[in-house]
C-alpha positions, 0 to 999 in steps of 0.5 A: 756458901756461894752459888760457885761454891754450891754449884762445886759441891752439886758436881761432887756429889752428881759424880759420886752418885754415878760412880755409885750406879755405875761401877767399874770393873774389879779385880779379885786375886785369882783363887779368891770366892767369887760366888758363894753357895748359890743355887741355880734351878734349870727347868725343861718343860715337856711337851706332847709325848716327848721331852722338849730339850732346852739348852739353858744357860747361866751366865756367871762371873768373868766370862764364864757361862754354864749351860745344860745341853741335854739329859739321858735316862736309861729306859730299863732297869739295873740302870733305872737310878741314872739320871745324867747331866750334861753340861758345857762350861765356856769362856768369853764364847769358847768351850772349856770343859764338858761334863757329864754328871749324874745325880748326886755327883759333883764336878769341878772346872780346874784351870792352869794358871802361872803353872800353878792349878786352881779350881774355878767351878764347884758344883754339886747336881744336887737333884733331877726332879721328874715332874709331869710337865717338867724336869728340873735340875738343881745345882747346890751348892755352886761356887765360883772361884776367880782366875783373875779376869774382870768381875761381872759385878752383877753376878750371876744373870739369866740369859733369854734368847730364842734360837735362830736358825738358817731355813732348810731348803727344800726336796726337789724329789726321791726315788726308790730302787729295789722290789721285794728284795731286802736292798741295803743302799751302800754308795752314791756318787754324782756323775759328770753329766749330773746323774748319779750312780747307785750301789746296792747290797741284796741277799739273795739266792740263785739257785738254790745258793745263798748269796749277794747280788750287786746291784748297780743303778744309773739314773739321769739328773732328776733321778730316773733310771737309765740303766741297771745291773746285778752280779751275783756272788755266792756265799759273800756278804757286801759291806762297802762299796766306793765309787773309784776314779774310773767310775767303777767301784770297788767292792769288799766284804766276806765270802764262804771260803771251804770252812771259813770266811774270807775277806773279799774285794771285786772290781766292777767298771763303769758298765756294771761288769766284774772286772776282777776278784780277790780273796784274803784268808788264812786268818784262825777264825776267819777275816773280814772287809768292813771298808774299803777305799781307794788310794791316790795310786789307784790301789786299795786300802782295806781295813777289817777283822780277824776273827769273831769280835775283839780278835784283832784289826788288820788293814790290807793294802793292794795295787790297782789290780787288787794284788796284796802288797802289804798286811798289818794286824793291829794291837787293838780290838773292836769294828772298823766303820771307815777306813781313809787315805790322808794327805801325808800317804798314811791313813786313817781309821775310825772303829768302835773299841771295847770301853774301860767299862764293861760291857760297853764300847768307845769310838776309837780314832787310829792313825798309821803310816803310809806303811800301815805303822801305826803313830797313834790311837785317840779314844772318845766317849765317857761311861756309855755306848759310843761309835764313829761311823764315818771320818774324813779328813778336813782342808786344815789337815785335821779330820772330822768324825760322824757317830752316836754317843750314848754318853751324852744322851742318845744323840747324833755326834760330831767331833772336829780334831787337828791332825794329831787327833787332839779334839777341838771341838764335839757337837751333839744334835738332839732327836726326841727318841734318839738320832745317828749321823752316819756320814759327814761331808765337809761343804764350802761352808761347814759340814753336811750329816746324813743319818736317822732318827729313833723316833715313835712310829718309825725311823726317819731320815735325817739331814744336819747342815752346820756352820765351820764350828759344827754349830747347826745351821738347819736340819731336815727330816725325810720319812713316812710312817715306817722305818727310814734312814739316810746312810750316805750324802754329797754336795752336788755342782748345783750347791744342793744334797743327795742323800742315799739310804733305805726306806720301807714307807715309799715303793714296794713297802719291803726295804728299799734303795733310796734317793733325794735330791735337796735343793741348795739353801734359800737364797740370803740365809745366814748361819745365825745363831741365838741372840748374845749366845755362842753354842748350839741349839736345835730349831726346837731349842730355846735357850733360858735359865730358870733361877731360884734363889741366889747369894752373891757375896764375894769378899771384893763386894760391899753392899750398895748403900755403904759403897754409895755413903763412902762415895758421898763422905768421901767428895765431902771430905775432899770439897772440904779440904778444897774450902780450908786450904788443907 
């Protein structure tokens, strides 16, 4: 042989190699196994007195990825056998499916494909073990069936990334309102010269006749109060309060009308004076305001009940001087949270609604015409508790929803959908105890939540700013050893927040208005997220898979050895046929 020759046999058999160790991308036919009875372990340690949620995830084949969010356990009996899973399922960086599995269930991910339907992940939640310093969760079996995108032909790898996140800026101050009254923050606004206007909500008696006082405070730009007002109500009770374009608000509820209850609206102008009050009644058992808004004629838009829980739904519309113009009682039963005017004139109502499952509500999205018509209703929620307090419509025409959802643990939750009410996207954020978000803001950049947190030894406000996609960028408590919360918040002109809400660990110690004032986010922060990770996680997060055993057989794969003596049988071959000319 010649050194030409052994040279040419020398970069046959360095080219066989390579394409040995580093193979290209196969195919498989969609519907054919692709993983086959894999078991995949996820383990979450516990630290301190809670459990310290991880969101792990597992990469898979074709650009699938797996990963377990959160885990709920129902704290008392007859539910103490539950133990829910749940998981998001997503594609090359998009969700496909989430999943809410109990113990011993098992789920599947199904996907159209040419008109036909193939199922693409099996898996069965073989066990939650409980341990004293961690809680595992095991699928097996766990299969894999191809749609017909490129192999991953390395097959299942773990992925192992610390979350990221954007620094939360910082509270420049707070303030307290109220005294030894029980006061219910109900509104905040920023003013035009920076302040800020308060609303609140006091029980109270005057003599010797139950009632409500209004309380209405304004305050400078650093929170100092310039001026305050009470106007007392007998017999009503507040349940919303907007700020209206004049700088006044409007004020709606219930009041004690003869032997029942009426559904109530009062106009306040920017001084703190009743301008008008209007009352509406003739409901069998009664009728109460849960929301009002006002609507871009200067009219009002209420939205409430009739009767006791379940008895019907109705929306009242006003003119601006709060005469009715319209009524509609809608076929649906439950509580209104928030009612919104939409950019086409209709509006949109966000409520709680009985479930398919008793003795348990969905959060229910209703949309209606400009005439109170309604043009559709979406439910979400799976087997538990579930609720919207706060919508708002997003600049995409669609609307974004602020709530709490027991079905995928007991954690604050917000859905993004497009205007048909389809959803797009849903976010949960976890809280060691259990969290709210009760009102949602979209900034320039994202969203903004205010709510509370159920945390051992008092309540805490909480503040979750996210990124367009609702991923978190920060998040931030404010609180003291008592019950605290945040009910409302706004972007101010300087890019900080203002949170309004209640507390009982600062002033007076009985419940008490609220107000903080955020500062904008730290100069040269970046909404990052977890390295090579597209998802969600909290600042307390780390993103990890913890693996057992695994089986990758497929029927496209061949065992390395042979693929690398086919490679080299093969060049010889050829290098032969080269040398005798066939």
């Amino acid at each position: 042989m010649t050194l030409t020759s052994l040279l040419r046999l020398t970069n046959f058999l360095a080219l066989g190699i390579l394409l040995v160790l580093f193979p290209t991308s196969a195919h498989a036919q969609i519907g054919d196994l692709i993983l086959l009875h894999t078991k995949i372990d996820l383990v979450i340690p516990e630290i301190g007195v809670s459990w310290e949620y991880a969101k792990n995830v597992t990469m898979l084949k074709e650009g699938y990825m797996l990963s377990l969010d959160s885990l709920w356990f129902p704290p008392a009996p007859p539910f103490e056998h539950v133990r829910i899973a749940n998981f998001t399922i997503v594609k090359n960086g998009e969700t496909v499916k989430k999943i809410s599995a109990n113990q011993g269930d098992v789920f599947y991910y199904n996907k159209i494909i040419d008109g036909k339907e193939y199922t693409i992940i099996e898996a069965k939640v073989e066990a939650i073990y409980l341990g004293t310093q961690t809680i595992l969760v095991r699928l097996e079996p766990f299969y894999q069936y191809s749609d017909g995108s490129t192999v991953n032909e390395k097959g299942i790898s773990a992925a192992n990334s610390k979350a990221s996140k954007d620094a939360a800026p910082s509270e420049e101050w707070n303030r307290t309102f109220g005294g030894k009254d029980e006061d219910a923050i109900m509104s905040v606004q920023q003013t035009g010269d920076g302040g800020y206007f308060l609303a609140r909500s006091i029980p109270a008696l005057w003599m010797g006749l139950s009632g409500t006082l209004i309380g209405l405070n304004k305050t400078d730009a650093g929170g100092n109060e310039q001026w305050n007002k009470t106007i007392f109500e007998y017999g009503a009770q507040v349940h919303s309060i907007q700020q209206t374009a004049d700088d006044g608000f409007a004020v709606a509820g219930d009041i004690i009308s003869t032997d029942t209850l009426d559904a109530w609206l009062v106009k306040i102008d920017s001084n703190g004076s009743k301008q008008w009050k209007k009352t509406f009644g003739g409901g069998e058992y009664g009728e109460t305001a849960y929301s009002v808004s006002q609507t871009g004629d200067g009219g009002y838009i209420l939205a409430g009940s009739t009767g006791e829980y379940g008895k019907g739904i109705w929306l009242i519309r006003t003119d601006s001087n709060g005469n009715e113009k319209w009524k509609r009682i809608l076929e649906t039963t439950g509580m209104v949270s928030s009612v919104q005017q939409t950019a086409d004139g209709g509006y949109i109502m966000a409520m709680e609604t009985e479930s398919d499952f008793p003795d348990y509500y969905d959060a229910k999205l209703i949309k209606v015409d400009s005439n109170g018509s309604e043009q559709w209703n979406m439910k979400f929620g799976g087997k538990f508790n579930d609720r919207f307090y706060s919508v708002l419509q997003t600049r995409d025409g669609g609307y974004i929803l602020a709530g709490m959802t027991e079905s995928y643990g007991h954690d604050a939750w917000l859905i993004k959908t497009d205007p048909k009410g389809n959803e797009q996207w849903n976010r949960t954020f976890y809280v060691a105890g259990g969290s709210e978000a009760l009102d949602v803001q979209q900034t320039h950049d994202g969203y903004i939540l205010a709510g509370r947190t159920f945390s051992y030894g008092g309540n805490d406000a909480l503040l979750i700013k996210t990124n367009p996609d609702g991923s978190e960028q920060w998040r931030k408590l404010f609180g003291g050893e008592r019950d605290d919360e945040a009910l409302y918040v706004q972007q101010t002109g300087d890019g900080g927040y203002i949170l309004a809400g209640n507390t009982k660990s600062f002033g007076s110690g009985d419940k008490e208005a609220w107000l903080i004032k955020v500062s904008r986010e730290p100069d040269g922060t970046a909404n990052a997220q977890a390295e090579g990770i597209t998802g969600t996680a909290s600042p307390n997060q780390t993103l990890a898979t913890v693996q057992a055993e695994t089986n990758k057989i497929t029927p496209a794969e061949k065992a390395a050895g042979f693929e690398m003596v086919l490679a080299i049988t093969t060049l010889l071959a050829v290098y032969i046929a080269g040398r005798k000319g066939w």
